[in-house]
N, C-alpha and C positions, 0 to 999 in steps of 0.2 A: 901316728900323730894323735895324740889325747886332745879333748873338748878346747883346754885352753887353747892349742896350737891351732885346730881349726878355726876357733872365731878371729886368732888374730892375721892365721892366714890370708880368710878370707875378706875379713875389713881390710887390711893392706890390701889386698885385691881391687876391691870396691873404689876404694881411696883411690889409686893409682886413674882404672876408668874416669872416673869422676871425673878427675882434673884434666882427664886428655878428651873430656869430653864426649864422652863413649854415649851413646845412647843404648837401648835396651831394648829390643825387635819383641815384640807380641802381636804375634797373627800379625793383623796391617796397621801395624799403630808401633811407631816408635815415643818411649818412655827415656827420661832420664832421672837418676835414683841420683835423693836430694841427701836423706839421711839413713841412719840404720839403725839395729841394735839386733844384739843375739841375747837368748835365750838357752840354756840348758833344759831337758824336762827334767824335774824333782825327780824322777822315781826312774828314770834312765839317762844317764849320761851321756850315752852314744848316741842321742837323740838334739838336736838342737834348732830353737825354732828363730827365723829371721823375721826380723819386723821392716820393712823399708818404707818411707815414703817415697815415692814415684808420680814426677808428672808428667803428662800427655805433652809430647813437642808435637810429633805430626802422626795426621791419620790419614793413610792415603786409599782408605776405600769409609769414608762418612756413614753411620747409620740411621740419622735422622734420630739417634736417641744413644744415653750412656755420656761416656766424658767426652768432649771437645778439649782440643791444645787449648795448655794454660792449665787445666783441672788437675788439682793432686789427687791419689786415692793411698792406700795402707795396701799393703799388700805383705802375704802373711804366708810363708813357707817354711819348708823345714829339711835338715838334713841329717842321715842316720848314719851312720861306721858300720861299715862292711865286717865279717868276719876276717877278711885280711885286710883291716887296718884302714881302708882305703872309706872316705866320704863320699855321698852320693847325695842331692840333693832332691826332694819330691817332684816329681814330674806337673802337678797339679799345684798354681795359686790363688787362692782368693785375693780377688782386689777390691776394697770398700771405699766407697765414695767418703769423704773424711763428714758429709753431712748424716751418716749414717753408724759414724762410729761409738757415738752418742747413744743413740738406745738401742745398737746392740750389745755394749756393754752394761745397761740396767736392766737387758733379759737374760745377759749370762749371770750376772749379781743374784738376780731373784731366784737362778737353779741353785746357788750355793748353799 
């Protein structure tokens, strides 16, 4: 499966959850993923990075700090092609509070 077919793979995937309402388990906090978009990296192909918004439906263990149900955040992964072919998604995602994606995009800008 080449880049095009995994993005569209996987949006059809996405798309499909969505609508049946799938939520999305992290640690104790269930998410539901609002929007997407993929990425290719420039300079690797078999690299592709997912942008989602996700927000908090339930948390069933509260930490008195972070997102509360209701709060979106960006959460930002990526998946690489195996030498046989096969996609694998990162095991590690960042999730940015959407109050914070603001300057840390004018600290990634000022590395540029």
């Amino acid at each position: 499966m080449d880049t095009d077919e995994y993005i569209a793979s996987q949006s059809a995937k996405w798309e499909r959850e969505r609508r049946r309402g799938r939520l999305e388990p992290i640690g104790d906090q269930e998410w539901r993923r609002e929007r997407w978009a993929f990425h290719p990296q420039a300079n690797m192909p078999s690299k592709v990075f997912a942008i989602e918004r996700i927000r908090l439906v339930r948390d069933m263990a509260p930490r008195g700090e972070g997102a509360v149900p209701g709060d979106a955040e960006i959460r930002i992964s990526y998946a690489t092609q195996n030498g046989d072919g096969r996609w694998r998604r990162s095991q590690f995602h960042p999730m940015i509070p959407l109050a914070d994606l603001g300057p840390i995009e004018r600290l990634a800008n000022d590395m540029v």
